[in-house]
N, C-alpha and C positions, 0 to 999 in steps of 0.2 A: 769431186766436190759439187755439190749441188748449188744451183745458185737462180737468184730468188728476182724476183724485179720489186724494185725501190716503191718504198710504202705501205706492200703490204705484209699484214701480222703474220706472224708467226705460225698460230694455231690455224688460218685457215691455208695456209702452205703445207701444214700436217695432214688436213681431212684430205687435202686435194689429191697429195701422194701416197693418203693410205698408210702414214706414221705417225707411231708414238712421239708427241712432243718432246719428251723423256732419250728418246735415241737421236731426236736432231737437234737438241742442245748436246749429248755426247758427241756425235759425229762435228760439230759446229766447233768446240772446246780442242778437239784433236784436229782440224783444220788449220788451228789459228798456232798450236804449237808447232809446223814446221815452218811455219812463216818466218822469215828474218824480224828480228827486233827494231823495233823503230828507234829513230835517233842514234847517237845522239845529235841534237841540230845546234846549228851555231847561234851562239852569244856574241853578238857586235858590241852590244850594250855595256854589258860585263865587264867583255876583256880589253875593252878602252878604259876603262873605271878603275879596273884591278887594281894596277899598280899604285894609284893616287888614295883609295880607298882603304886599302891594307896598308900602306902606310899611317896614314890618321888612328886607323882600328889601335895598331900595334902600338902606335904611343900612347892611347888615352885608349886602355883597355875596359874603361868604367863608362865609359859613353856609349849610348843607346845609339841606333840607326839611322834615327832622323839628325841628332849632332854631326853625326859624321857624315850625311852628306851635304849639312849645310856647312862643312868646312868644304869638303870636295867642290861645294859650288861657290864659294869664297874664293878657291886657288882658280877657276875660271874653267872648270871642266861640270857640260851642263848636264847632268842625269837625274834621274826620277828615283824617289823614296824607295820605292817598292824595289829597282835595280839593285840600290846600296843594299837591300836587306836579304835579298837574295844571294847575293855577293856573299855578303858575311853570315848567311848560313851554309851555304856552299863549302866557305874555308873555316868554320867552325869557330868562327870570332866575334858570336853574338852571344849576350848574356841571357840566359831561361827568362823566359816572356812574364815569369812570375815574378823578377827582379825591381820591383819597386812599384809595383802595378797599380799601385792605389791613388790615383791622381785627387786631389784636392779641388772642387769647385768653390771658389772664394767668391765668386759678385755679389752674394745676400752678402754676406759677412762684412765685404768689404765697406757697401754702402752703409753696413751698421757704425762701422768704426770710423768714417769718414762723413766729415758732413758734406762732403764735395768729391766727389770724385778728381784727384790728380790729374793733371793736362802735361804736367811737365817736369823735371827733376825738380828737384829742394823743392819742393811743397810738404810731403809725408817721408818721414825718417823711419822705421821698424827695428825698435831695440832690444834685445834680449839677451837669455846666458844659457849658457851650453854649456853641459862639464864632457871632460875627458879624462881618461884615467893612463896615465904612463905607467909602462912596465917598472919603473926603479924610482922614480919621482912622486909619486902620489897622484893625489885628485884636482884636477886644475880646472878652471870658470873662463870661458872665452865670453868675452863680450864685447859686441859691435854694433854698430847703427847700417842699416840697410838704406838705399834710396826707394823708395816702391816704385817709382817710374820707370827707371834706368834697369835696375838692380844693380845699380853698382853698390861693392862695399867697400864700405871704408874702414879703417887700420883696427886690427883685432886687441883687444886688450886682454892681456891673460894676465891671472890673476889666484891666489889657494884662495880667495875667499871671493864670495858674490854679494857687497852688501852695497850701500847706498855712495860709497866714495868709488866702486868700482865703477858702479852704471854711471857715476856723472863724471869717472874719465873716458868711461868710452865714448860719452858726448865730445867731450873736448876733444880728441883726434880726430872724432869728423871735421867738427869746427875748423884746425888747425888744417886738416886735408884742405878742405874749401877752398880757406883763405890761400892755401898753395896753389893749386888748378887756379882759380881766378886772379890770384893779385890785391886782393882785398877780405876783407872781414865780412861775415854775413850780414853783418845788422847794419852795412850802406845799404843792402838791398830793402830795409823797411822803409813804408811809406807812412804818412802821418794822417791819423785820423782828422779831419778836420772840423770833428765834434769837439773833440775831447783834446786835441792837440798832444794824443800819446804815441807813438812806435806799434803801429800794427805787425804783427808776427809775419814772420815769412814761412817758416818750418813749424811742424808739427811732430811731435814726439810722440810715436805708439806706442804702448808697453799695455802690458799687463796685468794683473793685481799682486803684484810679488811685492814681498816686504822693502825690499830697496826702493822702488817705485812711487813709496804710500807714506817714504820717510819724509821728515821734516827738511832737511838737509838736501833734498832732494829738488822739494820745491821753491825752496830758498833758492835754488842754482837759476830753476829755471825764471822764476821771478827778476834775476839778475839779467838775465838775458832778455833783453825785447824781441830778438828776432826769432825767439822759439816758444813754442806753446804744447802745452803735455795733454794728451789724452789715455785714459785707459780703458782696456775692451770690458767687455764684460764678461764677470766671473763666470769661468770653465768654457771658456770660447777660444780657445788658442787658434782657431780659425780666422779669427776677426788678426791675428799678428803671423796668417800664413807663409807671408811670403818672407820674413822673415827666419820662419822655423825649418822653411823649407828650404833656405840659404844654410844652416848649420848642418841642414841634413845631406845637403851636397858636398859639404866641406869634408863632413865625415867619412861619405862614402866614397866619394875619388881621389883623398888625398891620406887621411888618417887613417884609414879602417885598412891600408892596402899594406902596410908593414909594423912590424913593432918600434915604437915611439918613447926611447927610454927617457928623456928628462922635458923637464920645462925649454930648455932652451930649444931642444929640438921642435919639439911641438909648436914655437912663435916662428921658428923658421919655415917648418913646413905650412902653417899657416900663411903668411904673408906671402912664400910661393905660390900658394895656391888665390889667394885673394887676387895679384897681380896677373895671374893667366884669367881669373874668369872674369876679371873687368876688362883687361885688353885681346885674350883668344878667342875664350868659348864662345860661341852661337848661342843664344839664348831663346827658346821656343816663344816664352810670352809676348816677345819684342820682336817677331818679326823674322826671329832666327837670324838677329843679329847682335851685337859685341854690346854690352852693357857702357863701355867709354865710350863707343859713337853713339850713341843714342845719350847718353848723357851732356856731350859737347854738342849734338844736333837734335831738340825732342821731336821734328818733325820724321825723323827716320821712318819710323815703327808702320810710319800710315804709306808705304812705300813698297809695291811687289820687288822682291830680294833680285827679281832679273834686272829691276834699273838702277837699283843698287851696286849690281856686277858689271852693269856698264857702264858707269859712272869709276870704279876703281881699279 
C-alpha cells in the first residue's frame, strides 16, 4: 500500500510516482476492501431511551417523533429529538416523512380574525363541523368549540344534520364544560362597561360563513348571552379558523381514520375518548409541548422551557 503524507492532492502524488490517477484510485478502492468494516459503535443515547420510547411509539402509533419524546421527557427521561427519531427509524416505528407535511402558518390569518391577539384561555373559542361517514350508520356532523389558547376541547356534539340548532348546542357544552371546571357560569366573569352600563363579553365565537353561523336563530343565541361575542372570518379563509380545522383533522387521523366505525354511538365514544387524552395526555407542539389542561388551569405554562416544567413535576 502506498501511503501518502497528509494534505497533499492527489494528482501531484501521481506525477511524483510516475502514475496514472486512474490506477491509484483502483489500487486506493482495493486497499480499502480488505480493510475491516467500521462500527458498529455504541448507542448510549439510544439504548437508555429504547425501552421508554417504543413504548409511547407502540401506543400511539399516529404520533410523530417530536410527541413522542416530549412524552419521554414528561416521564422524566432527558433525551434529544434527533435520538427519538433515530430510535424509531432504526425499529421502523416512524411514519413516511410525507405523512402530513403540510404545516399551516396561521399569524397573518390569525391577526385578521382577531382583533387582539389571546393572552389566555376563554378569550377566543373556534367553532366548526366535520362530517364522518360510518360504515352502517350513515353521514354524521361533529361539532365543537376549540379554546385557541389552550387547545383544549370541549364536548363534541354529533349530530345527522349541521344546521343552526346544531352549532348553538355545541356552544352550550362548552358553556356547561366551563361552568364544571370552574364552579360557576361564564357571564360572572363579565365586567360592566362603565359607559354604557352593559355586560362586556368575555368569549369570542370564531366561525365561518356557513349557513348555520349567518342564521337568525343563531344570533338571537348569542345576543342572549353577554358573555359571548360572534365573529366570522372571511370568505374562503378557513385559515383565519386553523386551529380549529386543524383539531378535526387530528381527531380523524389518530382516532377515527385508524379502524372501521360502524354506528353513531361508536363514533361519540371514540370521540370523547379521544378529546379526553388530548386535553389531559397529548403534548402539544404550539403550547410548549405541553398538555392542553395544564396550560388551560395555568396560562403562564407555554412561556416556560419544558426542563423547569420537568422539575417542577
Amino acid at each position: 500500500m502506498i501511503r501518502t503524507e497528509a494534505g497533499m492532492p492527489t494528482a501531484r502524488i501521481c506525477r511524483l510516482i510516475d502514475m496514472p490517477e486512474r490506477t491509484w484510485r483502483r489500487w486506493q478502492a482495493k486497499a480499502k476492501q480488505v480493510l475491516p468494516p467500521k462500527g458498529p459503535w455504541p448507542q448510549p443515547a439510544r439504548d437508555a431511551a429504547r425501552d421508554l420510547v417504543t413504548k409511547h411509539a407502540l401506543a400511539k402509533p399516529a404520533w410523530g417523533h417530536r410527541k413522542i419524546w416530549a412524552m419521554t421527557r414528561h416521564d422524566g427521561h432527558k433525551v434529544s429529538q434527533a435520538t427519538v427519531l433515530r430510535l424509531l427509524r432504526d425499529d421502523g416505528l416512524i411514519l413516511p416523512s410525507e405523512y402530513q407535511k403540510q404545516r399551516r402558518e396561521l399569524a397573518k390569518d390569525r391577526k385578521a380574525a382577531f382583533a387582539r391577539t389571546p393572552t389566555g384561555p376563554n378569550q377566543v373559542w373556534q367553532l366548526d363541523f366535520s362530517e364522518f361517514e360510518t360504515t352502517a350508520g350513515g353521514t354524521w356532523r361533529i361539532a365543537g368549540c376549540r379554546d385557541w389558547f389552550s387547545k383544549v376541547e370541549y364536548p363534541f356534539h354529533v349530530s345527522p344534520t349541521g344546521n343552526q340548532y346544531d352549532a348553538i348546542a355545541a356552544i352550550e357544552l362548552a358553556l356547561a364544560e366551563y361552568e364544571r371546571l370552574f364552579g360557576h357560569p361564564l357571564v360572572d366573569e363579565c365586567q360592566i362597561d362603565p359607559e354604557t352600563g352593559e355586560l362586556l363579553p368575555v368569549v369570542t365565537i370564531v366561525t365561518d360563513n356557513g349557513g348555520p353561523f349567518r342564521s337568525l336563530n343563531f344570533e338571537l343565541f348569542i345576543l342572549r348571552h353577554p358573555e359571548l361575542k360572534h365573529v366570522r372570518t372571511r370568505v374562503k379563509s378557513p385559515g383565519q379558523n386553523g386551529s380549529r380545522e386543524r383539531g378535526f383533522g387530528t381527531l380523524k387521523y389518530e382516532r377515527l381514520f385508524l379502524d372501521e366505525i360502524p354506528d353513531a354511538l361508536t363514533l361519540i365514544e371514540r370521540a370523547e375518548d379521544y378529546r379526553l387524552e388530548y386535553n389531559t395526555e397529548r403534548p402539544h407542539e404550539a403550547i410548549a409541548w405541553n398538555r392542553p389542561a395544564d396550560v388551560y388551569a395555568d396560562p403562564t405554562i407555554p412561556n416556560f422551557e419544558i426542563e423547569e416544567i420537568l422539575q417542577t413535576t
